[in-house]
Phi, psi and omega in degrees: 000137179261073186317331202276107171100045172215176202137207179259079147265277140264090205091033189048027157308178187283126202196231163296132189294176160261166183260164171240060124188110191296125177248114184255155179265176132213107157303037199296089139251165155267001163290307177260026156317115158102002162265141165230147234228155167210096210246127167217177199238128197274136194291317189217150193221348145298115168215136181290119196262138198300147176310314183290005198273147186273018167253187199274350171239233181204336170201157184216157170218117191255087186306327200217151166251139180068136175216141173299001193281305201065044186303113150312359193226007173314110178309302175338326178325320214298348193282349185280329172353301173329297165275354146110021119314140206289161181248018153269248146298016212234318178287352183245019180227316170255118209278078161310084177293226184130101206264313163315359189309276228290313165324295184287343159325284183296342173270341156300326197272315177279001152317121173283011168266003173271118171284022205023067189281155147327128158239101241236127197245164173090009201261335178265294168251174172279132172284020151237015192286169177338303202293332192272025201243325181264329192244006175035064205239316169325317177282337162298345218257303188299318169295299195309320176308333175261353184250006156256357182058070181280125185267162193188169206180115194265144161214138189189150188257347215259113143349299176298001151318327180308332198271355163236061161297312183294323167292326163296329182288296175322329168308306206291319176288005162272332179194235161222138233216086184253135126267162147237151141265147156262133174202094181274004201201139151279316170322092177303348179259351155301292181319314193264016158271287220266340163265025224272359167285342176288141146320135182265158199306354163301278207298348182264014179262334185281333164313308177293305182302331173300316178286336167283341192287312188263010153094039194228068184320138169242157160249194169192146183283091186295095175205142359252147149304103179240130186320135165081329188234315155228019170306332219275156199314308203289325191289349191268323176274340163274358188259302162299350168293321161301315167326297182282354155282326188292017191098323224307149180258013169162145173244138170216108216239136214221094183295166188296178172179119153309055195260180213279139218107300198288318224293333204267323184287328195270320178276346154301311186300311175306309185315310177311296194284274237205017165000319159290348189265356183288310175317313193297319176309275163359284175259039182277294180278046169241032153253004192161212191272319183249182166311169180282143187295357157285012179238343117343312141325287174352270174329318163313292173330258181017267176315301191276342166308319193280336181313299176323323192274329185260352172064053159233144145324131167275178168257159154256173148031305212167027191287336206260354168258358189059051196251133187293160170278151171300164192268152185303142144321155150272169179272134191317120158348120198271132167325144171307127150289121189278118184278141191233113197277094201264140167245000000 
């Protein structure tokens, strides 16, 4: 394993160091059975999301590598490479912590060249998966972000945001405050293949209602949609009708996409599982990570008939993150009129 010239870059890509010394765990519990821990202390803990990425925001902060949720469809695998860790089981049993996130946090926020832009958590791994129950690295992370009133925004499969509802409510009076929950599907024996480290999406629907009940909107992210397995009208309309009974203050459905690391753990598991669906996979995807964009409409259309029907909002862009949209170019100058000199 390579500690050296890897760290928190953007998406955890290869970046800023980490320091080297790294204390690894092992655990008999019967929660972390079969985990192991790698706790190191990170140089920087902001990181700049690359220009070309599609997403909606610009930084992030990922307390942990590798998750214990263990999404067979996880994009993130690809990042434990980085450090010479399998991107297969390796990525749901060995736990990179970055035990120093608050501490270092705070000291990023009070830098004079940090402006207080948005920072958006949950984007690589979840910051709420199981390791955060043992190593609480969140409440530091949420405090420091509320004593600069820093605006933020959590996506998370993990129940355990609950237990820091009174820090988001503090927050919230501070600043601007986005959650999601993701819950792309109902189906529990989907759930318990492709998801099996998660809450099942019954108990993270009741996480939204708590938290809105309790004065914290959550929307949610119907993601991922998967082709073949929970696309069909009726799995797309119970699922958003459960969406809009738990409160959620919008839905936005994010089809699967397969980038490389996920495409190889995800397409082992089909094989296992579901053997007729690897051809259909294939050539769904065989231009790349993601779907082809008409069957991505599709799924969209949908999803907002059903939003409509059931009366929650669909979204745009970082709406579910609660990230304002940029402001219009502004518009071009009318050209000078040029005074013209007749001789």
């Amino acid at each position: 394993m390579r500690w050296s010239s890897l760290g928190g870059g953007a998406d955890d890509g290869p970046g800023a160091l980490f320091g080297t010394d790294v204390v690894t765990r092992t655990l008999d519990t019967p929660e972390f059975r079969g985990v192991t821990f790698h706790e190191v202390r990170a140089k920087t803990i902001v990181n700049r999301v690359p220009g070309a990425s599609r997403m909606p925001f610009e930084w992030t902060v990922n307390p942990y590598r590798g998750c214990t949720h263990a999404c067979v469809y996880c994009f993130a695998r690809k990042t434990h490479g980085y450090l010479d860790l399998d991107t297969g089981l390796g990525f749901d049993t060995q736990i990179v912590v970055k035990v120093n996130a608050p501490e270092a946090l705070r000291r990023e926020l009070a830098a004079p060249r940090w402006r207080g832009e948005h920072i958006a958590m949950g984007t690589n791994v979840d910051c709420y998966q199981r390791a955060e129950g043992r190593y609480r690295l969140m409440p530091g992370i949420i405090s420091a972000l509320r004593e600069r009133a820093n605006p933020f925004s959590v996506l998370t499969k993990g129940t355990l945001i609950l237990r820091d509802l009174e820090l988001l409510r503090e927050a919230a009076t501070v600043t601007d405050v986005g959650v999601s929950m993701s819950v792309g599907f109902l189906d529990r024996e989907l759930w318990r293949t492709v998801e099996p480290g998660t809450p099942s999406p019954g108990r993270r629907l009741d996480a939204v209602r708590t938290l809105t009940e309790h004065g914290i909107p959550c929307g949610v992210l119907m993601a991922p949609v998967i082709p073949f397995l929970g696309d069909s009208p009726e799995q797309l309309r119970a699922t958003v009708r459960a969406v809009a009974a738990s409160g959620a203050t919008s839905v936005t459905p994010l089809v699967l996409h397969l980038r490389p690391g996920a495409r190889e753990w995800f397409t082992a598991w089909l094989a296992r599982h579901h053997p007729h669906l690897v051809r259909r996979y294939e050539t769904m995807y065989a231009d790349g990570a993601y779907a082809p964009k008409w069957y991505q409409r599709r799924i969209t259309r949908q999803v907002h008939e059903y939003a409509a029907e059931f009366g929650i909002g669909p979204t745009g862009p970082g709406d579910h993150r609660r990230i304002p949209a940029p402001p219009p170019d502004p518009a071009p100058a009318p050209p000078q009129a040029t005074q013209l000199t007749l001789l």
